[in-house]
C-alpha positions in Angstrom: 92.6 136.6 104.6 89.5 137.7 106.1 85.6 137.0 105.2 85.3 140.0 103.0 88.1 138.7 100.5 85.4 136.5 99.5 81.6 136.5 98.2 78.7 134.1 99.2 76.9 132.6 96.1 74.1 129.9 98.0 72.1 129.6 94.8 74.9 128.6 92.4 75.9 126.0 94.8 72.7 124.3 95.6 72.4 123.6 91.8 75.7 122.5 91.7 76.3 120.6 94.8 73.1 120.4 97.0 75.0 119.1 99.8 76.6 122.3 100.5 74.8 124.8 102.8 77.1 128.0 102.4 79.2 128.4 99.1 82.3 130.2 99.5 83.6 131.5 95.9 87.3 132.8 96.6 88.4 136.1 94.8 90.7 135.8 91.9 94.3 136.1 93.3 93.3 132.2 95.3 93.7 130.7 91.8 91.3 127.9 93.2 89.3 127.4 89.8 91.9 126.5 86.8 89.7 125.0 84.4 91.1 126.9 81.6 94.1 126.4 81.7 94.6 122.5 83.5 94.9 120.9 80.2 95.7 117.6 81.3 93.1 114.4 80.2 91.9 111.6 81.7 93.6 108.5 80.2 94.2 106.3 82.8 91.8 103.3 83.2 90.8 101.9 86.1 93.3 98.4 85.8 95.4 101.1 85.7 94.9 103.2 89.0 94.1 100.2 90.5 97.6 98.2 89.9 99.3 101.9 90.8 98.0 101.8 94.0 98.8 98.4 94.7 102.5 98.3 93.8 103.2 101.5 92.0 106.5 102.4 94.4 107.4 99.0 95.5 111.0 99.0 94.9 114.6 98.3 96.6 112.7 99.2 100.0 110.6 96.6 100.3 112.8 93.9 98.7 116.2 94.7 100.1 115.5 96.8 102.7 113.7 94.6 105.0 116.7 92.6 105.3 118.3 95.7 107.1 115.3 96.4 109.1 115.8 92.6 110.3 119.4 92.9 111.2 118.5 96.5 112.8 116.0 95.7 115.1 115.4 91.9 115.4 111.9 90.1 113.9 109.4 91.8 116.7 111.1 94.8 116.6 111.3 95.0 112.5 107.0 94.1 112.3 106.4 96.6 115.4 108.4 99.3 113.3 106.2 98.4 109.8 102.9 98.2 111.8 103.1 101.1 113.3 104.9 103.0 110.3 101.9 100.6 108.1 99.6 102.5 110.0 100.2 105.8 109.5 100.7 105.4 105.9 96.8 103.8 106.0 95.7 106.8 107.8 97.0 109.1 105.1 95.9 107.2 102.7 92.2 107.4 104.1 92.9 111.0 104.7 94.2 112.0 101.4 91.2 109.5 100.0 88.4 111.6 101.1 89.6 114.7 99.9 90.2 113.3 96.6 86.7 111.9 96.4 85.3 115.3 96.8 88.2 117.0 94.7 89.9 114.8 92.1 91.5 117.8 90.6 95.2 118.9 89.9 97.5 119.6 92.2 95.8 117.2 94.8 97.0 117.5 98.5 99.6 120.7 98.3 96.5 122.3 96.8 94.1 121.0 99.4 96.3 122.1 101.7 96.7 125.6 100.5 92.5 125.7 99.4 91.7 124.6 102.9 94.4 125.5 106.0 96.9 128.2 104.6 98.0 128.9 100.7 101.4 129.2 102.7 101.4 125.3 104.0 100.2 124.6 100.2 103.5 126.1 99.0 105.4 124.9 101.6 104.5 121.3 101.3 104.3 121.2 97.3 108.2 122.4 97.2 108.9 119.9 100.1 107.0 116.9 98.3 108.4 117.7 94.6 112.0 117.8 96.3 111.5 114.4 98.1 110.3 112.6 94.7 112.6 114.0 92.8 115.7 113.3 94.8 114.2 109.9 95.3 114.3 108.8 91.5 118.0 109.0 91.3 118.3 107.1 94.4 116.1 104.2 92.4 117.7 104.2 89.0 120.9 103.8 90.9 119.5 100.9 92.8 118.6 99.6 89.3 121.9 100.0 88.3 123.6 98.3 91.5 121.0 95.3 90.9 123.1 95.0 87.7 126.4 94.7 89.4 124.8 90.8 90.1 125.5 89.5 86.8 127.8 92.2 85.3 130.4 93.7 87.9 132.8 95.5 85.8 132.8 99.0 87.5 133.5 100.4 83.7 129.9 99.7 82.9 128.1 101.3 85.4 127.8 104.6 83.5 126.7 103.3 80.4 123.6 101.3 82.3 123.1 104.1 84.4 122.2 106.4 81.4 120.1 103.7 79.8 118.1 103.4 83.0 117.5 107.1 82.9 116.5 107.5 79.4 113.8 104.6 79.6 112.3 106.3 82.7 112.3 109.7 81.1 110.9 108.4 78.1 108.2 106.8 79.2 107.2 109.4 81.5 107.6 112.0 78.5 105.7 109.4 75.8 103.2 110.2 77.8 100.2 109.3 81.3 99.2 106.9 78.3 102.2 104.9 78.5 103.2 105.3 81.6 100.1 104.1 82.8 101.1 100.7 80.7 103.8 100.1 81.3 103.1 100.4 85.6 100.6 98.1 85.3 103.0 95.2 83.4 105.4 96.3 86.2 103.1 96.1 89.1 102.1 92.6 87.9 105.6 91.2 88.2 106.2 93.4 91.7 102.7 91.6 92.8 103.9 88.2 91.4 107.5 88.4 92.9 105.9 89.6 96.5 103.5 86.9 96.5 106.1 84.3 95.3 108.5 85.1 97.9 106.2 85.1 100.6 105.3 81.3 99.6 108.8 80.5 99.0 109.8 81.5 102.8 106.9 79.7 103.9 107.8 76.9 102.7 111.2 77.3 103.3 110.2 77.5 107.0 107.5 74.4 107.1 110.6 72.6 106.1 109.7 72.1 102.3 112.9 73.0 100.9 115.3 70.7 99.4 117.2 70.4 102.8 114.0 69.7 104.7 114.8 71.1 107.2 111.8 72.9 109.3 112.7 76.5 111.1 108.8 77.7 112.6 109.9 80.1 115.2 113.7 79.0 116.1 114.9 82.3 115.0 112.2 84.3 117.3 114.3 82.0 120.4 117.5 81.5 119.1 119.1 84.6 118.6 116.0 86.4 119.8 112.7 88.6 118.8 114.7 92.0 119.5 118.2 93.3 118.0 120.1 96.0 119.8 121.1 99.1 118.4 124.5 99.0 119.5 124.0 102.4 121.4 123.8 101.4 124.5 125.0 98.0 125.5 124.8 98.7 129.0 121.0 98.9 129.2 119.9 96.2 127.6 116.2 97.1 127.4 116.9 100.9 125.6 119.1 99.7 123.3 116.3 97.0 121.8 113.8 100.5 122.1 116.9 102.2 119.8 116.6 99.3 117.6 113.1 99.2 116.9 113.5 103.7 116.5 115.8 103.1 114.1 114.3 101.0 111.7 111.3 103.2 111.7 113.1 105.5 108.8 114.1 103.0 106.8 110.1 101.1 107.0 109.2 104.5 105.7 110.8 104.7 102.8 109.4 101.1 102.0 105.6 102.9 102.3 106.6 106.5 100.6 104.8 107.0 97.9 101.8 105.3 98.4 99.4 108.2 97.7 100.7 108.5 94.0 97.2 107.5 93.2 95.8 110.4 94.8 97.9 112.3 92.8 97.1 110.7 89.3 93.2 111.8 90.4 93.0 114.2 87.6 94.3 112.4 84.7 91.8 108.9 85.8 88.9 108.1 84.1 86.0 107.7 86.5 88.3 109.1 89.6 86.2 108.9 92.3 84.7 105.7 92.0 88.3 104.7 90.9 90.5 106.1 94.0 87.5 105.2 96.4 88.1 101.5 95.4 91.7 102.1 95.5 92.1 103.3 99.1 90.0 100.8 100.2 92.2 98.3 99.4 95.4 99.7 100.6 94.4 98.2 104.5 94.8 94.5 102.9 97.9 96.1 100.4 100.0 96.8 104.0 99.0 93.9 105.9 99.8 91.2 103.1 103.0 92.6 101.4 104.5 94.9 103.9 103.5 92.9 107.2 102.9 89.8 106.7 106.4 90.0 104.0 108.3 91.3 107.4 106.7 88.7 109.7 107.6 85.9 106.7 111.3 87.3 106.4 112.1 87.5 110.6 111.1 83.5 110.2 113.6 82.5 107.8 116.6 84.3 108.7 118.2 85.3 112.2 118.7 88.6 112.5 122.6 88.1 112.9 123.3 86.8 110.3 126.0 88.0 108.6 124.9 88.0 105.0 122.5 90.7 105.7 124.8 93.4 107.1 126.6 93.6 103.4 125.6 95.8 102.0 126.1 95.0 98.1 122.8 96.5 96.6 121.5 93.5 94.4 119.6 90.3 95.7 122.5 88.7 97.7 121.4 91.1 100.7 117.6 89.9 100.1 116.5 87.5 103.5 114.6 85.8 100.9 118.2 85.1 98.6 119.6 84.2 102.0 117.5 81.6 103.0 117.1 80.2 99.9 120.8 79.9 99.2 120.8 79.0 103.2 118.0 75.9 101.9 119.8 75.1 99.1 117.8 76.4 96.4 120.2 78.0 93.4 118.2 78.7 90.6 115.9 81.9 91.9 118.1 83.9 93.3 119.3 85.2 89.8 115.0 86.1 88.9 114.9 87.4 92.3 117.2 90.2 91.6 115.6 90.5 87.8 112.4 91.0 89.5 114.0 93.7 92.1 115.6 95.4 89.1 112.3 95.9 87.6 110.8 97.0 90.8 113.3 99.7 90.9 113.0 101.1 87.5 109.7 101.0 88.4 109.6 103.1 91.3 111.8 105.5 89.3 108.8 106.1 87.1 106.4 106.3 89.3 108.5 109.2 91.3 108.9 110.7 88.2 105.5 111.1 87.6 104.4 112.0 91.3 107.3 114.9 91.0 106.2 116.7 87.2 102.4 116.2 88.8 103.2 118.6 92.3 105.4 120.8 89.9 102.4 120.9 87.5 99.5 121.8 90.4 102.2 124.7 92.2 102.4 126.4 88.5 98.9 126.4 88.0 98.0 128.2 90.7 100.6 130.8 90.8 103.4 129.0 93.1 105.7 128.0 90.5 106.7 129.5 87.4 104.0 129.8 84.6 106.0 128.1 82.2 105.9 124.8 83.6 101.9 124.5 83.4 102.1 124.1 80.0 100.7 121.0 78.1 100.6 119.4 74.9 97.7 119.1 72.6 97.4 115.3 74.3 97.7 117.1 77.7 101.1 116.4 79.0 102.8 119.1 80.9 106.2 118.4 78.9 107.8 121.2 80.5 107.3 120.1 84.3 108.2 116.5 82.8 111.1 117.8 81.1 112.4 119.9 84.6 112.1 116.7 86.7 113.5 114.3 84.5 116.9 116.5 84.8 117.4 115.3 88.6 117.7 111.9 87.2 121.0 112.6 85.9 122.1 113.1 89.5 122.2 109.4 89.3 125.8 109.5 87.4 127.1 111.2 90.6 127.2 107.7 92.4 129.7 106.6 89.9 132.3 108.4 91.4 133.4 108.2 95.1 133.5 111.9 95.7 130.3 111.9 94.2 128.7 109.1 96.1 129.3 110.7 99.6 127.3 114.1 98.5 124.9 111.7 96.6 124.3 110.0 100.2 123.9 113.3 102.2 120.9 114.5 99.3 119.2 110.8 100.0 119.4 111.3 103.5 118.1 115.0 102.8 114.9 113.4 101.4 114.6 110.8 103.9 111.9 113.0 106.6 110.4 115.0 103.4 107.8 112.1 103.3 106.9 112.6 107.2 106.1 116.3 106.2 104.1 114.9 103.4 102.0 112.5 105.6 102.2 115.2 108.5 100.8 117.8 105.8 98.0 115.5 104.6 96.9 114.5 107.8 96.4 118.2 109.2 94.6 119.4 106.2 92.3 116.3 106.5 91.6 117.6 110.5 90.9 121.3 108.9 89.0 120.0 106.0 86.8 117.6 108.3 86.0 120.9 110.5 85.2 122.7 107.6 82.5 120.6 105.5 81.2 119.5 109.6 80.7 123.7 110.3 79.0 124.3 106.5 76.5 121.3 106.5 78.2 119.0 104.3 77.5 115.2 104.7 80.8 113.0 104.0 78.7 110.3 104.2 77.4 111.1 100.6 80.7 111.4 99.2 82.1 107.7 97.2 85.2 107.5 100.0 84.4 108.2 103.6 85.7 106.6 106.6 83.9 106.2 109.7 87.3 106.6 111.9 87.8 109.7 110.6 89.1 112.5 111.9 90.8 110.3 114.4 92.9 108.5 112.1 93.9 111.7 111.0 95.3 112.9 114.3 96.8 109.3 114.8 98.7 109.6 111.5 99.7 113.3 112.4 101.2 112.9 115.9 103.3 110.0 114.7 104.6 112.2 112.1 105.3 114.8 114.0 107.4 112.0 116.4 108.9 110.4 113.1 110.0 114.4 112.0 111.7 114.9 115.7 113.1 111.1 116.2 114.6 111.1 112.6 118.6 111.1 113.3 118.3 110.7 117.0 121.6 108.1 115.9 123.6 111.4 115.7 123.3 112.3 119.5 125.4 109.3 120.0 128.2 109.8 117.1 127.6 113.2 116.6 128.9 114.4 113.3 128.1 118.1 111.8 127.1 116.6 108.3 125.2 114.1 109.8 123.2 116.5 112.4 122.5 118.6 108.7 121.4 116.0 106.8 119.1 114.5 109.3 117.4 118.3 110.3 118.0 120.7 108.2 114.7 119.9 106.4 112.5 120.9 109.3 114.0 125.2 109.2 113.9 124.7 105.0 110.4 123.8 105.2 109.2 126.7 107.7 111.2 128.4 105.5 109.3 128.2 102.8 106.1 128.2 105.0 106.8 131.6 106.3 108.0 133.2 103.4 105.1 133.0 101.4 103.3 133.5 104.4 104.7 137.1 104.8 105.4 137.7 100.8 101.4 136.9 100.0 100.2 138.2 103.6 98.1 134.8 103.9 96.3 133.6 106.6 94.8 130.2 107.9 91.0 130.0 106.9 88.3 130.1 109.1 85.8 127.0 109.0 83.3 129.4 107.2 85.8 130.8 104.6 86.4 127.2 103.0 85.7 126.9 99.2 84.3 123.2 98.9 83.8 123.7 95.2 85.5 126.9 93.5 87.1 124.9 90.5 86.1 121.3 91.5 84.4 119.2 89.1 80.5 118.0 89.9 80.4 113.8 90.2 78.1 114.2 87.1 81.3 116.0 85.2 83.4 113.2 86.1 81.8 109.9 86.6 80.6 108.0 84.0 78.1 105.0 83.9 78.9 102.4 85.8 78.2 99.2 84.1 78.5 95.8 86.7 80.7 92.8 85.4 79.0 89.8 83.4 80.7 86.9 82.5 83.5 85.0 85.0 86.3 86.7 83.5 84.8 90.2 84.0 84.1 89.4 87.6 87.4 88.4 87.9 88.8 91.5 86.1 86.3 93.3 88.9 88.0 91.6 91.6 91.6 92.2 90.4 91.7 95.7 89.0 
């Protein structure tokens, strides 16, 4: 794709965007400006992005899933593992944060990707990031479903709730961004209570203020120890704690995945760059109150061997927080606990839902998915990419059946590194797009999101991905199994794969600094942003503050 494919047009851009210096406008086959046919509107409100952000895709791995990362690595070793992972999401975040400020359109960062390193790493990374969402929506509805099993666990049922859980998250997806935006923010409010609440509850569980009285503070950290084993290598003590800390790096991932869903809801948000600017700048305190200071909470109030936390039932009773309650004597919140975990899966559902029909949406506008599923409805909802990804959901009813559940396991574990190409992805068009607006003149500073750590956050968050990507199922070099060694790699050739292929079908090439469109297709802040209006009153202030 050399310099002549395109044509320089200074004057059009300096009335458009006067912080440009050279305007690239690609030919016609880049697909870069969809106007006329990206039918979707702008319906969510800012309470909405804003609760999205916060807890849109908190579900079963935050709540149950830090109870394994406990027993896997020990309580040091669990909050090194969600720091560091912590960390890498936030960089992405910041990454994927800036380019939406300057381009809050569809398709968001496949399309980035594909506008500003290769349109072959924008196809490969939109096929790799619909396919990780949409696996993972099966893999919460069944989690829903398992969270029943607490007060209902006749194994005759579990088809009938599973379909129920399926058609409410299809419907509200298909209802409409309206309703979906509704009914995320009543479900982020009772993820944000339940988070907060739990956090409280093991602190006072651990000051001794819990019907026994009895006070833990650090007695777990000495007694049975900050660091758990991974069982690989018993003989070296000191590796084996390393092991145990690597392997609980996976599973904090898929507690983070999904956090730039509000990236991707850009082009349906009223006001989205003042909106997603506020957003990502919250996400720093998001990670270090729920995710970190949850894990630090949890390695106070339970040992990491105890036993209760290596079955692995699915509803609440695996919970630390269940544990030590039941452990304190405390019998009534267990039973919410696991409604509120419920909630938080059918929750996360949605939102996967959502994030999957949105990728599918952006590919088929710009030629790298069929036509067909860019079309909307008069209210602007692309029914037919809905309608596609909903379908995967079904694949929930395979975990009914044994046979099922074991190929229903290898696709979760399929999906398990997609999300480290999606961060990886992110993170290197970030480093391309930084070059780019630096080399034509553009001042980040002017845009609503910039970060002043940039591009080095970038280059942090993309050389832990790169580790994450290689370190994945290093557990399989000690009980090597064939299906294992797939499951845990066979993403890395299927995603070159489609890199390459497009690469040599569409003769693409990786753009130059000067060949970057910053504004083919993308919406002037006057096109998007509307007034802004500061809070009066105490309870608008306080609406301000929350939302």
């Amino acid at each position: 794709m050399s310099s002549e494919d395109h044509k320089y047009d200074v004057n059009s851009v300096e009335k458009n965007h006067p912080d440009v210096g050279v305007h690239v406008v690609a030919d016609g086959r880049h697909q870069f400006d969809v106007a006329s046919i990206d039918l979707v509107q702008r319906r969510l409100k800012q309470r909405h992005v804003q609760m999205i952000a916060i807890a849109g895709t908190l579900g079963t791995g935050l709540f149950l899933g830090s109870g394994k990362a406990l027993s896997g690595a020990g309580p040091l070793g669990a909050l090194i593992a969600y720091a560091l992972v912590g960390s890498v999401a936030y960089s992405s975040l910041c990454s994927i944060g800036e380019m939406t400020s300057h381009a809050p359109i569809s398709g968001t960062f496949p399309h980035f990707a594909a506008r500003w390193v290769d349109p072959a790493l924008g196809f490969a990374v939109g096929w790799n990031y619909f396919y990780t969402n949409v696996i993972t929506v099966p893999v919460e509805i069944t989690g829903a479903q398992i969270l029943i099993t607490y007060w209902d666990s006749n194994p005759n049922h579990a088809g009938i709730y599973t379909a129920i859980i399926i058609v409410f998250a299809c419907a509200t997806n298909i209802f409409g961004v309206r309703y979906f935006g509704e009914a995320e923010f009543v479900f982020s409010i009772i993820k944000l209570t339940m988070i907060t609440g739990l956090i409280l509850v093991g602190l006072i569980i651990d000051l001794g203020g819990s019907p026994n009285h009895h006070r833990l503070g650090f007695q777990y950290w000495k007694n049975p120890g900050i660091f758990a084993g991974a069982g690989l290598e018993p003989q070296h003590i000191g590796l084996d704690r390393f092991l145990g800390i690597l392997s609980v790096i996976v599973q904090a991932s898929f507690s983070f995945q999904g956090m730039e869903l509000v990236a991707i809801a850009a082009s349906e948000t009223e006001n989205p760059r003042r909106n997603i600017a506020k957003a990502v700048r919250r996400v720093f305190f998001r990670i270090l109150v729920f995710y970190i200071l949850g894990i630090f909470v949890t390695g106070l109030i339970v040992p990491y061997n105890d036993p209760n936390l290596l079955q692995s039932t699915g509803t609440a009773a695996e919970s630390p927080y269940v544990i030590a309650m039941t452990n304190a004597g405390i019998k009534v919140l267990p039973s919410i606990i696991n409604a509120g975990v419920m909630t938080s899966a059918f929750s996360a559902a949605n939102s996967f839902l959502f994030c999957s029909s949105r990728i599918l949406y952006g590919l088929a506008l710009r030629g790298q998915a069929p036509k067909i599923f860019a079309r909307c409805t008069n209210s602007g909802l692309p029914f037919i990419a809905v309608a596609f990804s909903s379908i995967f959901a079904l694949l929930a009813l395979m975990n009914i059946k044994s046979g099922g559940a074991t190929v229903f396991n290898w696709f979760v574990n399929l999906s398990t590194v997609g999300g480290f190409f999606g961060w990886g992805s992110i993170n290197l068009t970030y480093i391309f797009f930084h070059r780019g607006m630096k080399y034509q003149g553009i001042d980040r500073r002017k845009l609503h999101y910039w970060n002043p750590l940039q591009p080095w956050l970038a280059i942090w968050g993309l050389s832990w991905c790169v580790l994450f990507i290689i370190i994945n199922g290093f557990e399989v070099f000690w009980t090597f199994t064939a299906s294992g060694f797939l499951t845990a790699y066979i993403n890395i050739p299927l995603f070159f794969a489609l890199y390459f292929g497009w690469k040599f079908m569409k003769k693409t090439e990786v753009w130059k600094p000067e060949e970057m469109d910053f504004v083919t297709g993308i919406p002037t802040p006057e096109e998007t942003e509307g007034p802004y209006y500061p809070p009066e009153g105490f309870w608008q202030k306080l609406a301000e503050i929350l939302f």
